[in-house]
C-alpha positions as CSV (number, residue, x, y, z in Angstrom):
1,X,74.8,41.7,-41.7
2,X,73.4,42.8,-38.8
3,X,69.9,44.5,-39.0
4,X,68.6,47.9,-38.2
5,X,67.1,46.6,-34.9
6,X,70.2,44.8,-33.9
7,X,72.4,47.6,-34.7
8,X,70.2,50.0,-32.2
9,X,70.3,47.2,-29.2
10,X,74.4,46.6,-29.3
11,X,74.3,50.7,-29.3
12,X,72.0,51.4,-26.5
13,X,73.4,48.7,-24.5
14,X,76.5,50.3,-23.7
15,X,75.3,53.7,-22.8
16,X,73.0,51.7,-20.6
17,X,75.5,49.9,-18.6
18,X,77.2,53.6,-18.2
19,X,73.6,54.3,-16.7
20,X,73.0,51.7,-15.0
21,X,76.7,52.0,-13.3
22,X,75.9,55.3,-12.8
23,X,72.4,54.5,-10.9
24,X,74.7,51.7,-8.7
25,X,77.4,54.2,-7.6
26,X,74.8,56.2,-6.2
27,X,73.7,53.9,-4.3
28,X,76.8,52.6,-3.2
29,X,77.8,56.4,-2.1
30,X,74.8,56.2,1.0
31,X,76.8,53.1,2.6
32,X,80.5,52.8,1.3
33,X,82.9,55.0,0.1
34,X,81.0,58.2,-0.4
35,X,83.8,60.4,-2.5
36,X,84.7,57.2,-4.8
37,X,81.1,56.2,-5.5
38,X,80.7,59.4,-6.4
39,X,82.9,60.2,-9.0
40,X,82.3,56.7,-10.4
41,X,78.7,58.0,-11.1
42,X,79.7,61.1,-12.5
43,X,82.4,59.4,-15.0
44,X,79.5,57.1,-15.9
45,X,77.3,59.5,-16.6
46,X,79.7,61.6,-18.5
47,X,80.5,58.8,-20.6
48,X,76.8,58.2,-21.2
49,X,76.1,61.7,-22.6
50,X,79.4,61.5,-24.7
51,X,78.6,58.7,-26.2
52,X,74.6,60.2,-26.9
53,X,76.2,62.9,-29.4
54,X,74.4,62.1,-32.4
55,X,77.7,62.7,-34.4
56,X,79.7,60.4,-36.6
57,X,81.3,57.0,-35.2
58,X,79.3,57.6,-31.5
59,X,76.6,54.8,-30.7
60,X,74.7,58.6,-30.3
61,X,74.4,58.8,-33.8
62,X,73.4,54.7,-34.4
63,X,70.7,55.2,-32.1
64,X,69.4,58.4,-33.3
65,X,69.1,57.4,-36.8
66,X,67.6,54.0,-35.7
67,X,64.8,55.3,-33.6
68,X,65.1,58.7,-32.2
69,X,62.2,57.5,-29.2
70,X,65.4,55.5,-27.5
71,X,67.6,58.2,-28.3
72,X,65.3,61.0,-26.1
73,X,64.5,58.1,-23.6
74,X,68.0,57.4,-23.2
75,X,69.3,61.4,-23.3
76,X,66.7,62.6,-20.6
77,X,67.6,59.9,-18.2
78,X,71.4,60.7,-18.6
79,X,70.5,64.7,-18.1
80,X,69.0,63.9,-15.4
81,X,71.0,61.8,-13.7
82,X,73.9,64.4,-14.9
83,X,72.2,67.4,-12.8
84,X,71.7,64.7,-10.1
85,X,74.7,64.1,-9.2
């Protein structure tokens, strides 16, 4: 059975590596690619606020109820890397 803590980490990882490929596509955008790199980030950060609805099956709602602190943490950075892009 996987505790409380445990349950929080596998859900925050994946909305992190949809941040983090988010953050990388940027980058990308400046030297390769621009258009593709691009849209990468903005799928990736769409995907990161999707899966942040604190609703039902969504790692959103696992994180929220777990510790809303990583929830805001990880909703503010995907906001702003939404109105970023």
């Amino acid at each position: 059975m996987l505790s409380k803590r445990d349950n929080l980490n596998i859900s925050a990882s994946g909305i992190t590596v949809n941040l983090i490929l988010a953050i990388a596509g940027l980058a990308f955008s400046y030297f390769f690619l621009p258009a593709f790199f691009i849209n990468f980030s903005i799928i990736n950060t769409w995907l990161a606020l999707f899966n942040l609805i604190p609703f039902g099956p969504f790692d959103g709602a696992k994180i929220f109820k777990a510790d809303k602190r990583v929830w805001v943490v990880l909703f503010v950075t995907s906001l702003f890397l939404f109105f970023y892009v």
